[in-house]
N, CA, C and O atoms as a DFTB+ gen file, in Angstrom:
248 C
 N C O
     1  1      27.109     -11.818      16.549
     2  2      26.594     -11.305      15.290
     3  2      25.093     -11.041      15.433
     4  3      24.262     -11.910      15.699
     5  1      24.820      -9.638      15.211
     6  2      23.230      -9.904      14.922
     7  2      22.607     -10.165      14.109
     8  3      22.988     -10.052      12.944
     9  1      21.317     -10.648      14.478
    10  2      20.242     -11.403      13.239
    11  2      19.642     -10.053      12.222
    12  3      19.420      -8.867      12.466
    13  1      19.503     -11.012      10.833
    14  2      19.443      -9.766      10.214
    15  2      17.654      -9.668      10.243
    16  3      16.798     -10.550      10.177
    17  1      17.529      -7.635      10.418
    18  2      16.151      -7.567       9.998
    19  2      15.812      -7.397       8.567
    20  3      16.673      -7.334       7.689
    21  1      14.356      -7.312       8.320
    22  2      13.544      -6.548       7.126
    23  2      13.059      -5.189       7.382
    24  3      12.000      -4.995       7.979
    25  1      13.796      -4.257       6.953
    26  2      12.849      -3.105       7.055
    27  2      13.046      -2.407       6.142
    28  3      13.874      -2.739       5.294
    29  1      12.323      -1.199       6.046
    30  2      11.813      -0.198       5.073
    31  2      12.921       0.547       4.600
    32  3      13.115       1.595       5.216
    33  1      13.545       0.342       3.858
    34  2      14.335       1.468       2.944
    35  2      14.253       2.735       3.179
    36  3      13.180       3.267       2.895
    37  1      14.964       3.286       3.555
    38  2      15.042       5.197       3.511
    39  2      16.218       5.539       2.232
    40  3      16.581       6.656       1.864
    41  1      16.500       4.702       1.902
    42  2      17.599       5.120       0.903
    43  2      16.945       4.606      -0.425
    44  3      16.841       5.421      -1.342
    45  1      16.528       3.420      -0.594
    46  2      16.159       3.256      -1.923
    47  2      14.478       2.958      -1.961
    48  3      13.935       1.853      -1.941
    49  1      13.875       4.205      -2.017
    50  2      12.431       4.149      -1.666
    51  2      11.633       4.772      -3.054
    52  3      11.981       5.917      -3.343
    53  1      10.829       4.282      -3.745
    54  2       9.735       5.285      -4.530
    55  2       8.421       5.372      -4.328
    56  3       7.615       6.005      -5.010
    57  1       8.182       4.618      -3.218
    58  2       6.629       5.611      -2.708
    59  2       6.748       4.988      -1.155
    60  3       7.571       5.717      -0.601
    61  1       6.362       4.116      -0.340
    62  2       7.003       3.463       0.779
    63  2       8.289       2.912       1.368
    64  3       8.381       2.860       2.594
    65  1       9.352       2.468       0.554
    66  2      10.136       1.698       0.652
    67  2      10.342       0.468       1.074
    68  3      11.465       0.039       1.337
    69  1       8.941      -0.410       1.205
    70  2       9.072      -1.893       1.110
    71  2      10.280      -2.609      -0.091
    72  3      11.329      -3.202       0.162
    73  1       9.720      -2.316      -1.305
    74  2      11.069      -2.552      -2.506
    75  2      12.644      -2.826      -2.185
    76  3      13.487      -3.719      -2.102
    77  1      12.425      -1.313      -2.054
    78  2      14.000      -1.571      -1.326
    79  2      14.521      -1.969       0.027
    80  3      15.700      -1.823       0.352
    81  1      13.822      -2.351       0.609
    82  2      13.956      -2.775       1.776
    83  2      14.355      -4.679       1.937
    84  3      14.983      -5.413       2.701
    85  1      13.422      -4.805       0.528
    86  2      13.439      -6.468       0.662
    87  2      14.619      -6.332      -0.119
    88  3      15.552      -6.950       0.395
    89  1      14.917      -5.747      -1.174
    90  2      16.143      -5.669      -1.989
    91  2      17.432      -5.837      -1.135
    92  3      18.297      -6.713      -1.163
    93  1      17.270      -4.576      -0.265
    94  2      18.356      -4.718       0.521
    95  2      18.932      -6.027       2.101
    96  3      19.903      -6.269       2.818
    97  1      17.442      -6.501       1.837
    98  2      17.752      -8.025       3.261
    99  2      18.616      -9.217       2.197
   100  3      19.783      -9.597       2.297
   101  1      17.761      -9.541       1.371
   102  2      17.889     -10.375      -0.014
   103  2      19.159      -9.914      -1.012
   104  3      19.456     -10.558      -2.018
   105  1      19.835      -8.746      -0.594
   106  2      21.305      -8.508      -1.312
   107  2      20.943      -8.407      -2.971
   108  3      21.848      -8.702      -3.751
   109  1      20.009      -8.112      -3.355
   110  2      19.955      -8.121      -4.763
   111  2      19.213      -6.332      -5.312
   112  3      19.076      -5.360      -4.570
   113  1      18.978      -6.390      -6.313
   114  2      18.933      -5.370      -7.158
   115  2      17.310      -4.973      -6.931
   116  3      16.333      -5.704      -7.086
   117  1      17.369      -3.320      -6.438
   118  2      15.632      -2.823      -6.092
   119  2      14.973      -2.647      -6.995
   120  3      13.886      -2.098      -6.823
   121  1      15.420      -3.082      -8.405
   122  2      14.893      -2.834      -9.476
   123  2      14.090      -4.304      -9.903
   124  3      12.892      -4.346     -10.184
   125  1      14.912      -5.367      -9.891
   126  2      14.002      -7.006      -9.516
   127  2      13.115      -7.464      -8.667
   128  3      12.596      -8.581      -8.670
   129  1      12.896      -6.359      -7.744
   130  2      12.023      -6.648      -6.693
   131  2      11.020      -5.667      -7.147
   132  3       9.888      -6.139      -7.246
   133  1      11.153      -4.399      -7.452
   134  2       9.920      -3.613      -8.163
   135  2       9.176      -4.598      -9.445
   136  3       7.979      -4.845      -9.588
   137  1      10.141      -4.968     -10.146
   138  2       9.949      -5.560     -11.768
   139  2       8.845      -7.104     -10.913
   140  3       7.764      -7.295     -11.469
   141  1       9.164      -7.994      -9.754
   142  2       8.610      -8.896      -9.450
   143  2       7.035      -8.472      -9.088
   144  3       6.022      -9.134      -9.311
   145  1       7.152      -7.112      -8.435
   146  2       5.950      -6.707      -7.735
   147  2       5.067      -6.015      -8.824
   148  3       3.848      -6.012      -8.652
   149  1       5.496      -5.550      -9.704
   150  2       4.506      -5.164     -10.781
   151  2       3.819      -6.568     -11.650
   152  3       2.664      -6.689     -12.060
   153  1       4.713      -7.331     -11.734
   154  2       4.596      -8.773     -12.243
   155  2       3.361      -9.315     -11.208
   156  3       2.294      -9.637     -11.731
   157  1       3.464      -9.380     -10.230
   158  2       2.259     -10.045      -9.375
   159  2       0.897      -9.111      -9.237
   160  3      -0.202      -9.588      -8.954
   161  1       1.119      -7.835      -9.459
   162  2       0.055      -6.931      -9.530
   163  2      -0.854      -7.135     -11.076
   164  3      -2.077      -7.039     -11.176
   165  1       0.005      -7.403     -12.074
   166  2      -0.424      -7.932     -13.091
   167  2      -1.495      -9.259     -13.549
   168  3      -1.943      -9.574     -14.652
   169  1      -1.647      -9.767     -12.398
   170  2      -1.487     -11.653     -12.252
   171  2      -2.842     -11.356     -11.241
   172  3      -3.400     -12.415     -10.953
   173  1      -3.201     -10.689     -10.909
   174  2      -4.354     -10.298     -10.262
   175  2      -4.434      -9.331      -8.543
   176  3      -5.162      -9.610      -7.590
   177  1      -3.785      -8.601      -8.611
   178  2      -3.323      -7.636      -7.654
   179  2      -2.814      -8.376      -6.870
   180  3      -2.335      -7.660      -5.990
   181  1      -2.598      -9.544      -6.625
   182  2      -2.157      -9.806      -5.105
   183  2      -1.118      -8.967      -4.697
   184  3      -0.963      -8.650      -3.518
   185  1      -0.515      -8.652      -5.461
   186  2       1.096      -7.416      -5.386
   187  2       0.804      -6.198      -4.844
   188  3       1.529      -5.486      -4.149
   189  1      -0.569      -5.970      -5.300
   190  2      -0.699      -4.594      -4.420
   191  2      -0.776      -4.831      -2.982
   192  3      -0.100      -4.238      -2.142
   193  1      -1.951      -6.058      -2.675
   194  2      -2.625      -5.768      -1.681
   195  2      -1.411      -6.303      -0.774
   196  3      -1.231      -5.886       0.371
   197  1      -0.843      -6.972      -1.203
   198  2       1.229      -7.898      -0.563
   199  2       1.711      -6.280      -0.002
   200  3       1.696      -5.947       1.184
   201  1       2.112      -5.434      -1.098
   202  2       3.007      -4.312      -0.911
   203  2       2.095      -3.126       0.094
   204  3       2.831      -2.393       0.754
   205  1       0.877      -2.935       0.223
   206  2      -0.134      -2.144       1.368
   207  2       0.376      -2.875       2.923
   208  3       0.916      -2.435       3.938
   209  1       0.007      -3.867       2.591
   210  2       0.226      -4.935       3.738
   211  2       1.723      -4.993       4.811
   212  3       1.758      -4.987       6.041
   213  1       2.859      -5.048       3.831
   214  2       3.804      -4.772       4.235
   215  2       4.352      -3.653       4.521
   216  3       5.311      -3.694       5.292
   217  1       3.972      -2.530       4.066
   218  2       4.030      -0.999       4.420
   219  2       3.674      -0.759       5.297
   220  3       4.150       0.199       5.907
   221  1       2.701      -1.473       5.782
   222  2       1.735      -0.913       7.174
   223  2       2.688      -2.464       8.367
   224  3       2.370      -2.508       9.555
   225  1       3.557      -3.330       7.909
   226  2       3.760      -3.946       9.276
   227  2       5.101      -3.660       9.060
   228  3       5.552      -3.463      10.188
   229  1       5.854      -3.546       8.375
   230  2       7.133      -3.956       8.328
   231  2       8.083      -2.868       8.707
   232  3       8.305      -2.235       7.675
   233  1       8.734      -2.365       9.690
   234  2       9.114      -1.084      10.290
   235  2       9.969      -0.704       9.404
   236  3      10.483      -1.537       8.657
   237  1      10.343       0.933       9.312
   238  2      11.436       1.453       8.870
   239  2      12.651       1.514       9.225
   240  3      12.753       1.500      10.452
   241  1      13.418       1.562       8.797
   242  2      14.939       1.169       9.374
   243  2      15.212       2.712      10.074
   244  3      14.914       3.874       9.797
   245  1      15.982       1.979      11.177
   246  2      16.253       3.452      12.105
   247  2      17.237       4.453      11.693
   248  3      17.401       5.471      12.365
C-alpha cells in the first residue's frame, strides 16, 4: 500500500489549490477547510501567511 501524500488540488482549486488539497488528504469537505482558513486569517493573518507558505512547498498532484 502506498503512503498517502499532501498535494495541491487540480480538481478542487480557487486560486492555488492548497484547500483542496488538504480537503482531499483529510477526506473531508473543501469548503471546511476554506471556512477554517478564512477563520485564521481573521484571528490575525496567520492563515494567509500558512496558505502562501504552503503553496510555495507543497507539490501539485501529478
Amino acid at each position: 500500500m502506498e503512503p498517502k501524500r499532501l498535494y495541491r488540488s487540480r480538481r478542487s482549486r480557487m486560486i492555488c489549490g492548497v484547500c483542496g488539497g488538504v480537503a482531499e488528504y483529510f477526506n473531508i469537505d473543501p469548503t471546511l477547510v476554506r471556512l477554517g482558513l478564512i477563520l485564521f486569517a481573521c484571528l490575525g493573518c496567520s492563515g494567509v501567511l500558512g496558505y502562501i507558505i504552503a503553496a510555495i512547498v507543497i507539490p501539485e498532484e501529478p
